[in-house]
C-alpha positions as CSV (number, residue, x, y, z in Angstrom):
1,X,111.4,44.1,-152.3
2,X,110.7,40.3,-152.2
3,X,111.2,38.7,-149.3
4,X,114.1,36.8,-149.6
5,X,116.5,39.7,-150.2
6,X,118.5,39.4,-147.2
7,X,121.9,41.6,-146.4
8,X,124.7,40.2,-145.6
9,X,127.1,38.8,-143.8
10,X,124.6,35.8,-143.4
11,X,125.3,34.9,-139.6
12,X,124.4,38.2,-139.0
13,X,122.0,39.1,-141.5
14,X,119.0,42.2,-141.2
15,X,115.8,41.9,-143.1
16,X,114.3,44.6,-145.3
17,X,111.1,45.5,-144.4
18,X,108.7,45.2,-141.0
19,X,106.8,42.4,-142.9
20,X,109.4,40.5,-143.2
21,X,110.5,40.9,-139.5
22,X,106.5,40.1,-139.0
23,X,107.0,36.7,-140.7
24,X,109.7,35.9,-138.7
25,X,108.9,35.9,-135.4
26,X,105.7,34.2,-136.6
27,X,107.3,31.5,-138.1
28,X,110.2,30.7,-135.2
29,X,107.7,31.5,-132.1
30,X,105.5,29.0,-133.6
31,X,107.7,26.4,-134.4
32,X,109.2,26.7,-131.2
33,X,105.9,26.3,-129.3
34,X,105.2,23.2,-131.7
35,X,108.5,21.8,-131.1
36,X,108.1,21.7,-127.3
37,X,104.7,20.0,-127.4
38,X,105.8,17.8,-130.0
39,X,109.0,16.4,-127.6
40,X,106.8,16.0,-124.5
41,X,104.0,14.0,-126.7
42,X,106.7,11.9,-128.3
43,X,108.3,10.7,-125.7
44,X,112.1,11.7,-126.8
45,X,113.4,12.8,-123.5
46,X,112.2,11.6,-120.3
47,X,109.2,13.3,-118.2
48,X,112.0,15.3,-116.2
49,X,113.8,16.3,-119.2
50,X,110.8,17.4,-121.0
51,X,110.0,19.8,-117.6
52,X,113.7,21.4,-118.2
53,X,113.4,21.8,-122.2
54,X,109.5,23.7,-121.9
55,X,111.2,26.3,-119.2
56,X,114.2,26.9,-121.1
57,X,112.3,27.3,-124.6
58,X,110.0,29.6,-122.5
59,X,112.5,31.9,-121.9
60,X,113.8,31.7,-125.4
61,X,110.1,32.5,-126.7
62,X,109.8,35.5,-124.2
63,X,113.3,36.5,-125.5
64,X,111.7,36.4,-129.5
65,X,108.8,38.1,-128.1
66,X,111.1,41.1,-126.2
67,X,113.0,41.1,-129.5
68,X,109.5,41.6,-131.6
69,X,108.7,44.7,-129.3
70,X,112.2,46.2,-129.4
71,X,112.5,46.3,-133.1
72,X,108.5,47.1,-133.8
73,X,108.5,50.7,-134.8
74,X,112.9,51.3,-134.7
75,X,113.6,52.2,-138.0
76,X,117.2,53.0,-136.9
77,X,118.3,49.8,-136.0
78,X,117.2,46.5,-137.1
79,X,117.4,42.9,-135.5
80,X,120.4,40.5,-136.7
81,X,119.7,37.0,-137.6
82,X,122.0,34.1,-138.4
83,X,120.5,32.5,-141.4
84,X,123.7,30.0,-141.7
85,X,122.1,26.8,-140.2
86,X,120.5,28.5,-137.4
87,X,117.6,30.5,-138.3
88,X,118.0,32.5,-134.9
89,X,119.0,36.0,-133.5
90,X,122.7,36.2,-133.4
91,X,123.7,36.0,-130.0
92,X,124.8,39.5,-129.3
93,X,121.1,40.5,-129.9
94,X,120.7,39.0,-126.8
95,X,123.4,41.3,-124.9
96,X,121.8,44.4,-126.6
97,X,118.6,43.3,-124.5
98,X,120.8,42.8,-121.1
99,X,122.2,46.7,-122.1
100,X,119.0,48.2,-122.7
101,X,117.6,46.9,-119.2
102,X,120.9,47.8,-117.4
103,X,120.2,51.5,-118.8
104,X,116.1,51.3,-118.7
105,X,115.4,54.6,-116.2
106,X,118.1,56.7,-118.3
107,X,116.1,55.2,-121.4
108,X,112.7,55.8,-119.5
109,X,113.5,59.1,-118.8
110,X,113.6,60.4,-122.6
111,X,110.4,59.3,-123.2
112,X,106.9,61.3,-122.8
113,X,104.7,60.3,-120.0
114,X,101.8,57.9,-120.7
115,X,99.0,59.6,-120.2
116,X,100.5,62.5,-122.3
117,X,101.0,60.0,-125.5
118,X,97.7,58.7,-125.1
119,X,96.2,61.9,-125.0
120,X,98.0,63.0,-128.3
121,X,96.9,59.6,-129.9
122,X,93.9,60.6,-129.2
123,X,93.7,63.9,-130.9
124,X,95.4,62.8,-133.6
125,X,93.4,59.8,-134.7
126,X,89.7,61.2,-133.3
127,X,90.3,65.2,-133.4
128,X,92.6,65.7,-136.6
129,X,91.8,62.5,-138.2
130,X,95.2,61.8,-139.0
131,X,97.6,58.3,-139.1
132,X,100.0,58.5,-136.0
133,X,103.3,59.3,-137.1
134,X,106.5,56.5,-136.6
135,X,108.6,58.7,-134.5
136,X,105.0,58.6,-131.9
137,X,104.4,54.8,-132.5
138,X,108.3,53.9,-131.7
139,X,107.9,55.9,-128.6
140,X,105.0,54.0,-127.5
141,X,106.7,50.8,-128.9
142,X,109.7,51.6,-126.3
143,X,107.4,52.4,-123.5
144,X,105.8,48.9,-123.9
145,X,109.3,47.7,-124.1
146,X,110.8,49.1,-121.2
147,X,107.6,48.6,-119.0
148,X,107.1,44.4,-119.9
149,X,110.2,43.1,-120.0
150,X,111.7,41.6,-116.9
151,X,115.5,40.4,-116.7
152,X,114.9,37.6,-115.0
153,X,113.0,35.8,-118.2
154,X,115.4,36.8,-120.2
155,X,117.5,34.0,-122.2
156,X,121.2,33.9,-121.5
157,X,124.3,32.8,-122.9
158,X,124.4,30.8,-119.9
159,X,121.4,29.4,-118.0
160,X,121.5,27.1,-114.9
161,X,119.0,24.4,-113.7
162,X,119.1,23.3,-110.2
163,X,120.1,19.7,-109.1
164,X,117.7,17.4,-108.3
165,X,117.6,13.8,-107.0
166,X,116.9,11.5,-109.4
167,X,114.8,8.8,-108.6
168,X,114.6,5.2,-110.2
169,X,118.1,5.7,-112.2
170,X,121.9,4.2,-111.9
171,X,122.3,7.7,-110.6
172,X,121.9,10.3,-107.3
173,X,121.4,13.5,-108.9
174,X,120.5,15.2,-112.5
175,X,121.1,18.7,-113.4
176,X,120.7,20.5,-116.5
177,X,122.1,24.0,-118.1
178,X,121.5,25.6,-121.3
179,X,123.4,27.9,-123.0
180,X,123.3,29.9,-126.5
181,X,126.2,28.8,-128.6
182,X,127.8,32.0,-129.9
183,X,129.1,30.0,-132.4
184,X,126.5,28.3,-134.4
185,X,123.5,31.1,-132.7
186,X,121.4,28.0,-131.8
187,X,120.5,26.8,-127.8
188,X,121.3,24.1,-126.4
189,X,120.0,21.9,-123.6
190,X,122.0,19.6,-121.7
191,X,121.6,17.2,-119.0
192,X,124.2,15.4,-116.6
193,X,123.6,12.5,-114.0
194,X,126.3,11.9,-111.7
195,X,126.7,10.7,-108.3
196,X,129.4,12.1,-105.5
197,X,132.3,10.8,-103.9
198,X,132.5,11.8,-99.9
199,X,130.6,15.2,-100.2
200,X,127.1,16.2,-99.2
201,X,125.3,18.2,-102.1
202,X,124.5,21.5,-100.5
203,X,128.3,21.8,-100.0
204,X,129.5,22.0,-103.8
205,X,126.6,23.0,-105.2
206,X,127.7,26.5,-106.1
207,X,130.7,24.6,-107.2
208,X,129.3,22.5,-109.5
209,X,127.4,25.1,-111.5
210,X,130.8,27.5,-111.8
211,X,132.2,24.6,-113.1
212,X,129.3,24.2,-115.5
213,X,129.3,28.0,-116.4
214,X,133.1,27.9,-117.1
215,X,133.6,24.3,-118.9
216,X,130.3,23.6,-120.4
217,X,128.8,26.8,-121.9
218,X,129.8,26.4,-125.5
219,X,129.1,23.5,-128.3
220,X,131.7,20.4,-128.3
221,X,131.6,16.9,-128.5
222,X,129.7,15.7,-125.9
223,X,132.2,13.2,-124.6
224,X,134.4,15.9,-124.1
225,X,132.2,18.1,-122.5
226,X,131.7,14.9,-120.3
227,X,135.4,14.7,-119.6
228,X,136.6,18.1,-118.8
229,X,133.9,18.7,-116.3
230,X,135.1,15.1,-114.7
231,X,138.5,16.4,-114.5
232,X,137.3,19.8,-112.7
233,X,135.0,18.1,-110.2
234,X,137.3,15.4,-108.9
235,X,134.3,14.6,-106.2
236,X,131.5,14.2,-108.8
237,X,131.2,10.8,-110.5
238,X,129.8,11.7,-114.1
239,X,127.1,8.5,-115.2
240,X,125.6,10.3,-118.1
241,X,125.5,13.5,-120.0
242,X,123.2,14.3,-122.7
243,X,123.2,17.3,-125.2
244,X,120.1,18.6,-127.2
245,X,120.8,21.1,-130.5
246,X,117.3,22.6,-131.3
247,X,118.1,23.6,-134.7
248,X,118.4,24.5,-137.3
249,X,115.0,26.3,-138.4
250,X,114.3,25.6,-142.4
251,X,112.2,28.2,-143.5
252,X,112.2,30.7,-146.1
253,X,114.5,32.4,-144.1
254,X,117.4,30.2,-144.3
255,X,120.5,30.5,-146.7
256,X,122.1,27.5,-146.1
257,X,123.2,24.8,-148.2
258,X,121.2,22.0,-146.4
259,X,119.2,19.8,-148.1
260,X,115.6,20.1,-146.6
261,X,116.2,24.0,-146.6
262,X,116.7,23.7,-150.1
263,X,113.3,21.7,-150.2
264,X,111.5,24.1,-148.6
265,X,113.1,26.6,-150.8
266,X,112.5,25.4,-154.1
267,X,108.6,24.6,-153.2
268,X,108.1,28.5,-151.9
269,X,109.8,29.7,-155.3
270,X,107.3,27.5,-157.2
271,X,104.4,28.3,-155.0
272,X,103.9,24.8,-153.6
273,X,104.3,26.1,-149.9
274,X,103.3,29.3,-148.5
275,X,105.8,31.6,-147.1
276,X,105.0,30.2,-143.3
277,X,106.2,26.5,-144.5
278,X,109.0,25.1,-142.3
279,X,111.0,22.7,-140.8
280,X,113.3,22.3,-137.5
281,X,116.1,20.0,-137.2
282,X,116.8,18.8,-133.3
283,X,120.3,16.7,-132.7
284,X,120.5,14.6,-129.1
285,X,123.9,13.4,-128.4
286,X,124.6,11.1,-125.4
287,X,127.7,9.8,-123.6
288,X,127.5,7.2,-121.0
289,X,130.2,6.3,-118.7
290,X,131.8,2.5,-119.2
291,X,134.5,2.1,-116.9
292,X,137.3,4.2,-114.9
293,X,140.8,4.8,-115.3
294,X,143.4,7.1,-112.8
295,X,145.4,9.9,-113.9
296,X,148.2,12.0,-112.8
297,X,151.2,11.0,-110.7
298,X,151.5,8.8,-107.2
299,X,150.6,11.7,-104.9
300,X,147.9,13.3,-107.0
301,X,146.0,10.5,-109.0
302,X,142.4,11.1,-110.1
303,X,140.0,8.5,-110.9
304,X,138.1,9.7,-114.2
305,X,135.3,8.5,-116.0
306,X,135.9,5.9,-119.6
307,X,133.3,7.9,-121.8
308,X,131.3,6.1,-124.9
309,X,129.4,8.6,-127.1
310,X,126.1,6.8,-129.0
311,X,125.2,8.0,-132.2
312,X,123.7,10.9,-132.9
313,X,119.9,10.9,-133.1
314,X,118.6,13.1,-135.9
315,X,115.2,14.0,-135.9
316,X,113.0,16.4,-137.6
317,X,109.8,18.4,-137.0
318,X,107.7,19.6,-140.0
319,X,104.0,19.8,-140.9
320,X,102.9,17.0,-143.2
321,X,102.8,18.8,-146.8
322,X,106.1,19.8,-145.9
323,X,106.9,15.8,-145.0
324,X,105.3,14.8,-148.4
325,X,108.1,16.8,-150.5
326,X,110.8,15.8,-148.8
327,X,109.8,12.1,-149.1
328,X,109.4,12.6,-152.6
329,X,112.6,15.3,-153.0
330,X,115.1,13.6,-150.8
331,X,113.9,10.1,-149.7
332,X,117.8,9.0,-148.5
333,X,118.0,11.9,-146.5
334,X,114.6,11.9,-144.6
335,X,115.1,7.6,-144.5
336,X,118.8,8.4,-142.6
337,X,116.9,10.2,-139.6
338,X,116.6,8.5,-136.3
339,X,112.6,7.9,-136.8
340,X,109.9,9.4,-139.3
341,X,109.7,13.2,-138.8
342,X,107.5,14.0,-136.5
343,X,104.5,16.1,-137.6
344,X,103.7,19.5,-136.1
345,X,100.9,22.0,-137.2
346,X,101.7,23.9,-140.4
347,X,101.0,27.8,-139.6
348,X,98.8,30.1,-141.6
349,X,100.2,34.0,-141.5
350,X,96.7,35.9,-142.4
């Protein structure tokens, strides 16, 4: 079955076969990697920034990785991937892998011992000179499973940075979050600098990320994500917030009806690019704060932030043949971006 015969519903989509589940987390553990080196060498985000973005992503690429293990040898269940302008696990895949961990020592517990596997490996391959059968290799698969992953580098819906001082700003502190939009199935990274009114930080720290957790966990416009978390924290003074959207991955995997998919597409059909060929879109909005105004009545007035969202910046990420066709394919399209696309290594799957 060719490789683009994908079940649907699309946001939740399971491939075929093992090799195609082998191309994918190829393809979107490379391009992530890429992508991260690619931001820091570029200079998109500041020094600090760039820090936050490599340890979120790293989490996200251990996620992939758990993901790549759970599914190896499971022919009873099969990983779900948006391919609607995502190109990622849907987001409950990442619950499943909070369950599983939650239940590891009644999961551990069904499984033979080590030593006793390896031993019947052994006679199988060397002794009876026979192929090792899938319900043995998904056991092992699930002792490798349970016994490598650890919680704590798992990606969440939610995940919190700590505050830091910020030095050489028009602000005191930065802190950044990133969270998993269950929405679109795509992370985000975000970043706020603010300064406080009459409080010391250690005392509304825990605060401040509740407040974070509760108001800015999900996709919006990034003025009013700036706005709502004003309103919460009436002794934190908002400066700047800033929201990254690392997606959507283009690859042969996609079913979406944008245009550089489409390019991408259309070239793997007619053999021009290999299977591996790919593209990832990254979005940074940015509102600063302009002014203040009060609001609510003469015994409870709060002074809030005047926000002013910039334009979106648009870039993209893509190794050069991959740059070539959509120069020649969609010139208007590439020429609307916020700077050339930036070129990453192209990856080779043999």
């Amino acid at each position: 079955m060719s490789i683009n015969q994908i079940v649907t519903p699309l946001d939740s989509a399971v491939l075929e076969t093992k090799e195609q589940y082998k191309v994918y987390f190829k393809i979107v553990n490379h391009a992530f990697s890429e992508l991260v080196n690619s931001i820091a060498n570029e200079n998109i985000c500041t020094d600090a920034e760039t820090t936050f973005i490599k340890q979120y992503c790293e989490l996200l690429t251990y996620s992939l990785e758990a993901f790549r293990i759970k599914y190896l040898f499971d022919d009873d269940e099969k990983m779900r991937i948006d391919l609607t302008e995502s190109g990622f696990p849907n987001y409950l895949e990442f619950r499943y892998l909070f369950n599983d961990l939650e239940l590891k020592q009644e999961h551990v517990s069904k499984l033979p011992e080590v030593n006793k596997l390896k031993g019947e490996f052994l006679e199988t391959l060397l002794k009876e000179k026979q192929p090792i059968s899938d319900r043995k290799l998904n056991q092992a698969a699930s002792i490798v499973y349970y016994s490598s992953v650890e919680p704590q580098f798992i990606y969440k819906r939610f995940v919190q940075g700590k505050i830091l001082p910020v030095m050489g700003l028009d602000a005191q502190y930065m802190v950044s979050w990133s969270f998993y939009d269950v929405t679109a199935n795509r992370p985000f990274i975000c970043f706020m600098y603010f300064d406080l009114f009459k409080e010391k930080i250690e005392e509304v720290k825990s605060e401040i990320y509740d407040i974070l957790d509760a108001t800015a966990d999900r996709n919006m416009d990034v003025d009013m994500m700036a706005y709502a978390i004003d309103k919460k924290l009436a002794y934190v003074i908002p400066k700047r917030v800033k929201k990254i959207d690392l997606g959507p991955l283009h690859s042969v995997f996609a079913k979406d009806e944008m245009e550089v998919t489409h390019v991408i597409l259309k070239a793997i059909v007619e053999k021009t690019f290999d299977l591996s060929a790919y593209a990832i879109s990254v979005k940074i909005d940015e509102a600063v704060s302009t002014s203040e105004f009060k609001e609510g009545n003469f015994f409870n007035k709060q002074v809030l932030q005047v926000w002013e969202a910039s334009k979106t910046k648009n870039y993209l990420f893509c190794p050069h043949r991959v740059m070539q066709a959509l120069y020649d394919n969609i010139p208007e399209t590439i020429n609307a971006l916020t700077g050339n696309p930036i070129e990453i290594p192209s990856l080779k799957l043999s």
